[in-house]
Structures are given as structure tokens and as C-alpha cells.
N, C-alpha and C positions, 0 to 999 in steps of 0.2 A: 504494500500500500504506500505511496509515494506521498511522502511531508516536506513541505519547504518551513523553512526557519529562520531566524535572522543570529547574524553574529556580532551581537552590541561591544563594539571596543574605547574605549578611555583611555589615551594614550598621555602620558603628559610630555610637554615638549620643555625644556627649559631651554633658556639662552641668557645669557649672562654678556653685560659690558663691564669690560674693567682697561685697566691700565697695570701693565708691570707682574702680570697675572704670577712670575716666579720670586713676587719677594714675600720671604715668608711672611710676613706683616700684612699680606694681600692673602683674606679667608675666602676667597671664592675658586678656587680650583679645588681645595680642602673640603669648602662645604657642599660641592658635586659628585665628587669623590669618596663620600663618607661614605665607611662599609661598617660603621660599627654596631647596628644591627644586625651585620649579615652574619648567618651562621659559618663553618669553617675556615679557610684558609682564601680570601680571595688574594687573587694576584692581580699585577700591575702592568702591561706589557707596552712602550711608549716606541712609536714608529716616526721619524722625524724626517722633513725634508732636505737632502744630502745639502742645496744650496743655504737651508738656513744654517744648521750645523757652520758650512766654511763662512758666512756670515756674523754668524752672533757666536765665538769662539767660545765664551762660557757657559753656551746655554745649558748645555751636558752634565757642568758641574750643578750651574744654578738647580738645575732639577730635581737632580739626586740630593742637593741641599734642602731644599724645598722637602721632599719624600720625606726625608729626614726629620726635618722639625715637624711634619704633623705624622709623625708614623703612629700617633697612637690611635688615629682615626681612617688613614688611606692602606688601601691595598698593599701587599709587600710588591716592591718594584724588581719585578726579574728577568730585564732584558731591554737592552736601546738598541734600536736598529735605524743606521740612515740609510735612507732609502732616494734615488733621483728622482726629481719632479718631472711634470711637464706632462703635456697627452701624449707623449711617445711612450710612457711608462706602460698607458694603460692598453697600448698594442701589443705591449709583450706579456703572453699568457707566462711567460716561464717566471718573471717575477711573483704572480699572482698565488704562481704554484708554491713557488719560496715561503711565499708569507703563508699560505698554507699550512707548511709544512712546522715551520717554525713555532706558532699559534699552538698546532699537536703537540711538540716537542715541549713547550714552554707551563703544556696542561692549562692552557686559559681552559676554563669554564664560563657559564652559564650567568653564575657572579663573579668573574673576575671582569678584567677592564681592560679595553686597548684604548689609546689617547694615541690620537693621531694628529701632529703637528706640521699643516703646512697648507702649499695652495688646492685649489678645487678638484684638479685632478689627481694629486695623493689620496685625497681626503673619499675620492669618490673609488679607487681603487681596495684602499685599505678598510673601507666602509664595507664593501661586496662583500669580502674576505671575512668580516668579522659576523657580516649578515647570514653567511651560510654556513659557518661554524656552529654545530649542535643546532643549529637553526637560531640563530642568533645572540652572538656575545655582547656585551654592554660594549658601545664605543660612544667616546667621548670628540668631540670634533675640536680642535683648535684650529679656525682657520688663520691663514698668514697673508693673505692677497687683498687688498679691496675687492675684489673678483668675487671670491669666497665668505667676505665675512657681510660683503653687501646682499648676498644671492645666495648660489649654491650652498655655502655651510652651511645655513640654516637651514636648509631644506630638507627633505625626508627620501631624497634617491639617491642610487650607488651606480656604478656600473663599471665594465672595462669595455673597450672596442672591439670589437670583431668581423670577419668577413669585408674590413673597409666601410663598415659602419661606425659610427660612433653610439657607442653606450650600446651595441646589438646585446648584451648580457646585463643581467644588472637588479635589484629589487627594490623596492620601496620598505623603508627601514627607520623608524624615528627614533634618532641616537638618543642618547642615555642624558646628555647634554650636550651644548654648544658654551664652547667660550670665545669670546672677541675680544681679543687683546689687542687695543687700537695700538698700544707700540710697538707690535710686531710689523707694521706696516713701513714705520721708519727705513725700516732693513730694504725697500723693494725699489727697484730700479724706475726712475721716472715711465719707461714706457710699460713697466707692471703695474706701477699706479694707477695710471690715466682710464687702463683698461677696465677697473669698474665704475668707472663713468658712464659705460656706456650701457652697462646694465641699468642702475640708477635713470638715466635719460629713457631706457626704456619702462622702468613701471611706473615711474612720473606721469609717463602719455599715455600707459594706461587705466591710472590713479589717484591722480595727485595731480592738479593744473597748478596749486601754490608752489606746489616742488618743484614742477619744471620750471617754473620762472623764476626760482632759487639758482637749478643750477645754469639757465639761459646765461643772468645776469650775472652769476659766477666765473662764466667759464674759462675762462682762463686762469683768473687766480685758482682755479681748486686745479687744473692741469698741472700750472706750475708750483704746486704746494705751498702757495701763501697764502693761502684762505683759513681763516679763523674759523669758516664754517666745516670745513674736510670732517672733523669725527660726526658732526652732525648729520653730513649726507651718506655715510656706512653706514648709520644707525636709523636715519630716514627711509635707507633702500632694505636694510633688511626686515624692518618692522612691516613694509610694506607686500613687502613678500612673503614673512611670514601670517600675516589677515588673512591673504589668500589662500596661503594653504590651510589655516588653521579654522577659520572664522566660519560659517555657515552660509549660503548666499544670501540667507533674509537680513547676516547683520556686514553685506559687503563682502562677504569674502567670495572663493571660488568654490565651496564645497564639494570638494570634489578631489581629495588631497593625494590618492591614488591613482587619479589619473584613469576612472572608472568610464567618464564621458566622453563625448567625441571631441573637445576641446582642451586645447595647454595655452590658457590667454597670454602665461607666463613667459610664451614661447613666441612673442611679437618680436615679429624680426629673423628667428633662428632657421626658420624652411632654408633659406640660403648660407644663415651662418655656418651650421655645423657641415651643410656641402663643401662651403669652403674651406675650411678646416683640413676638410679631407683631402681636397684639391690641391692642397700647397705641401701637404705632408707636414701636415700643422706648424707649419711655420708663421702662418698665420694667427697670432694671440687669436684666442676668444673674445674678448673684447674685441678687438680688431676686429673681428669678424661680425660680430653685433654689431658694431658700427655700420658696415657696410648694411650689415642686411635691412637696419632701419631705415636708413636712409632710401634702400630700393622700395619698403614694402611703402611709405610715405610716397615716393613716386609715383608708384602704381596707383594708390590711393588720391591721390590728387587729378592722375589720367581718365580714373573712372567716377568721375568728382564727389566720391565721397568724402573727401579733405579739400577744402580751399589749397589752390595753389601757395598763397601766402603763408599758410602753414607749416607748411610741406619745407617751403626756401628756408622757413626762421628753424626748424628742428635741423633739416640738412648745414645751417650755419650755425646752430651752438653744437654741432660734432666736429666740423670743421675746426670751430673755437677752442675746443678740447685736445686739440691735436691728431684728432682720427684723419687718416687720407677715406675719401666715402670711396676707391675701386683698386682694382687688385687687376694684375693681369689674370690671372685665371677667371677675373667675371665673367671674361667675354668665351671660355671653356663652353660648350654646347652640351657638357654635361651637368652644369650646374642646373640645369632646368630639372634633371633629376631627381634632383633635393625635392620636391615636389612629393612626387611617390613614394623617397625612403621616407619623407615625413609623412603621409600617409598611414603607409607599413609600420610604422612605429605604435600611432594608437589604434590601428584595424580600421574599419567602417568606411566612409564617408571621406572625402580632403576635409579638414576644418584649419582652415588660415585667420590668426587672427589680423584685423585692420583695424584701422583709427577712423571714426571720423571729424575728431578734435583731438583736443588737450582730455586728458580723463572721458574718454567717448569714445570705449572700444566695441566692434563688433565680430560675429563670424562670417565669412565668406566659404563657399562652400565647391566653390568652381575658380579657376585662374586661368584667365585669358592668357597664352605661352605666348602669340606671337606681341602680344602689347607688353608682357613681362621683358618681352628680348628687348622691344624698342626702349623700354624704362630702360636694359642693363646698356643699350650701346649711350640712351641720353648721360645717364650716370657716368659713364665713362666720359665720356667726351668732356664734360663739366669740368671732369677732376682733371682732366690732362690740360684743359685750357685753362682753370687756377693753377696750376702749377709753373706756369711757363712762367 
């Protein structure tokens, strides 16, 4: 006799802002960490990224000092591993295996803890890894990028690439905790910063019209890091992303945190980003790539006049302002139109593209004109090569 049922879950998400998150003096990684309800032996296992390591030369120590003064309440810490960044990590299954392996050897369990320290794609690697462990170990996310602590860290997905997809592998997973250690960001090279800007510029347009005209009027100084507003806009971009995922649609959010429906609003812009990505042999940042792809889907949007023109030029010139170039030579690759389908094939069903048609005035499209997409990628093009000159 066949019964349907529902499975009611309560997940809690925390996320923590701090500053300086390893001086002992600072209780918030301790008060995330606290195992001292937990019955037997939890362990500690901290996976870091190779570049911050040769970066911040004592972070190794500071941790282990850290572990130390609150050991009466965190897990025993038995094992650092650094590990290379960047989305070429998450092409090699044989690292994925490593960490694996290592997780078994080290006996994380169920209640012990992995704390993973760095940008979006360690984080979303080491995340997979910890999520199909016993069917999921506690992992704690430190992200280290504006990329990450604006966006993806907070979020609730993992994956690694495969087949020449991006994220083809991957679960929905809501970590144990997130911490934002806004001076971890110090550490990141001006073209690592800039890049979540472009995250930011995107949920502003589809969120927040105060914001974007924060960071319109900003744009430069927050590119060039003299803006007094910089931890404000991390903390504006990931709160606003995390409503979405968290929030229910009646009070604004997306309801919809798995990614159960035919739409990723979240995903304004990305049909071409993450093509690209792939196109360059991800030499193209992700941000960099956001950029781009805002700026196209704004094109399009303006061509089929669901965005005023004038729109369209003032978003396309505070990317500009930011330091984003809006086109790449691979735009004009005749497989980027692809990206179409794999974004398709990703959530099943239907195309659902999200567009603007304002400032905070997002909608779905459900069809894309290819040969007026191409005319958008040659006008796009053309734009940028005749700013350039």
C-alpha cells in the first residue's frame, strides 16, 4: 500500500563576523567549536590553503596556539594539511581521493570536525569530502577571499568538477559553521579582491537597489581598497545571500535552499560564467567571469527591452569602474553558447535564466534567443576593445 510522507528538517546555519579570529582573546572560533557536550573523543582535523600558509607564515603556529589555550572546550587537533587553491584543485579527483583517505586514517567521525581555511574552491572541495564521509562530518568553513566570505562560504553547496563541467559532483551540505575573518582578506592580491565585487554587484541587482548604489558610487575606492565601507559590503553581500537561501519566499527569500525548483536567481549572470571558466582553463577568476557574464545577460536584457538601455550602460560602467575588463577572447568561442544546456542539465527540467528588469527586479526567462545572445557577445566585444584603445 503506497504512503507519501514528508521529511520536516531544522537545520541551523550559523555565521559569525569577526576580526583576528586566531587570537586567543577572540571566543568565537572556540564558541563554534565547542565539543564539550559531546560524548567521547572528538577530533580536530584543519585543511588550509597552500597560498595562505606561504602568506601568513604564522598562521600554523597561531592555531595550534589558539587549540591550545581553549583545549578545555575544542576538539583534540590531529592533523594540518596544506592543500593548493584555485578551481584546478577541484579537476583533480586524485587530491579529492587524498583527503579521503586521510579523513579515514585520521578517524574523523560523525562528531569530530574538519575546519577548512581558504578560498571558495578549497572550501567547496574539502566541503564534498567531508559531506560524504559517514554521510557527513561536521565542517566548519573559514573563508579567505571576498569571493567566498561574500557568497559561496556561506552557502550550503560542495562540489568538484568533472567531465569538463564545473561542480558535475557535488551535495548540498549546511556546515557546522561559517566564520568571516574580515582580516584574512588583507592577505589577497588586488585582482583576488576586486573579484567579489562582482558577486556583490550581482545580488544588489537582484536585491538590494540601496546597495547597488552603494557600490555604483563606491567603485573605485572599494576596487582600490580605500573605502571605509569594504567590510560592510562582505557583510552586505553575504547576508544577502544568505535570506535567500535561508528565508522563506513569503518573508523575501528564495525558499528553495536545495535547489529543488526550476530556478538559481542566485545564478544571475553565471549561464556564461562558469562556461567560461571552463573555456580558459580557468584562468579566468570567477569573478572575472561574473563580471563578464553580467554584463552580457544586462545586454540581452536591454535588447529584448526588458531593462532600459540606460541601465544596462550605468551596471556595465560600475564593472568597468571596479576594474572588470566586460570580454575575454574566448567570448566570441561558438561554444560558449553551450553554457546554455550544461546550465540547463544542471537543475533538469525547463532552461530557467534568471534576468533583471531593474535594480532589485529580477525575473525568469525560460527561452534565449542564441542568434540575438551572439549579436549581445560580438556588441560586448566590440565595446570593450574600443574602450581599450
Amino acid at each position: 500500500m503506497p504512503t507519501d510522507h514528508t521529511v520536516h528538517l531544522e537545520l541551523p546555519h550559523r555565521v559569525r563576523f569577526t576580526r583576528g579570529a586566531f587570537d586567543v582573546s577572540n571566543p568565537t572560533l572556540a564558541q563554534v567549536l565547542d565539543v564539550r557536550d559531546e560524548p567521547g573523543e572528538p577530533r580536530l582535523w584543519v585543511v588550509v590553503d597552500q597560498g595562505l600558509v606561504e602568506s601568513t607564515l604564522t598562521l600554523q603556529r597561531d592555531l595550534k596556539g589558539y587549540v591550545a589555550y581553549h583545549a578545555d572546550r575544542l576538539p583534540r587537533l590531529v592533523g594540518f594539511r596544506a592543500m593548493p587553491g584555485g578551481e584546478q584543485g577541484k579537476n583533480d579527483l586524485s587530491l579529492l581521493e587524498s583527503l579521503l583517505g586521510e579523513i579515514n586514517r585520521l578517524g574523523i567521525d560523525r562528531r569530530s570536525t574538519v575546519l577548512v581555511i581558504g578560498g571558495g574552491a578549497l572550501l567547496d572541495m574539502v566541503g564534498f569530502a567531508a559531506a560524504v564521509t559517514h554521510r557527513g562530518v561536521r565542517l566548519v568553513r573559514m573563508p579567505t577571499t571576498t569571493l567566498a566570505q561574500g557568497d559561496s562560504g556561506v552557502g550550503v553547496k560542495n562540489g568538484v568538477n568533472m567531465f569538463g563541467k564545473k561542480n558535475f559532483i557535488g551535495t548540498f551540505a549546511v556546515p557546522h559553521a561559517v566564520v568571516n575573518d574580515l582580516a584574512l582578506l588583507d592577505t589577497l592580491s588586488d585582482r583576488d579582491w576586486r573579484c567579489g565585487l562582482a558577486e556583490a554587484v550581482k545580488v544588489a541587482l537582484l536585491k538590494d537597489a540601496e546597495f547597488y548604489t552603494l557600490l555604483r558610487d563606491n567603485a573605485e575606492d572599494l576596487a582600490r581598497r580605500t573605502s571605509t565601507l569594504s567590510d560592510d559590503v562582505w557583510q552586505r553581500s553575504a547576508q544577502l545571500h544568505l535570506h535567500h537561501i535561508t528565508a522563506s519566499k513569503a518573508d523575501g527569500g528564495g525558499g528553495d535552499p536545495f535547489e529543488n525548483l526550476s530556478a538559481r536567481p542566485l545564478d544571475f549572470g553565471h549561464w556564461s560564467a562558469h562556461k567560461l571558466e571552463q573555456l580558459t582553463g580557468y584562468e579566468l577568476r570567477h569573478g572575472e567571469a561574473v563580471a563578464i557574464g553580467l554584463a552580457l545577460d544586462v545586454t540581452y536584457a536591454a535588447h529584448t527591452g526588458l531593462l532600459t538601455p540606460a541601465i544596462a550602460t550605468d551596471i556595465k560602467a560600475t564593472l568597468t569602474r571596479m576594474g572588470f575588463a566586460l570580454a575575454h577572447p574566448e567570448l566570441t568561442n561558438p561554444a560558449l553558447l553551450d553554457g546554455l544546456n550544461e546550465f540547463r542539465e544542471h537543475l533538469g527540467g525547463q532552461l530557467t535564466v534568471t534576468m533583471i528588469r531593474g535594480v532589485a527586479d529580477p525575473l525568469d526567462l525560460h527561452e534565449i534567443d542564441t542568434a540575438l545572445m551572439q549579436r549581445c557577445i560580438d556588441e560586448l566585444t566590440s565595446a570593450t576593445q574600443a574602450n581599450t584603445r
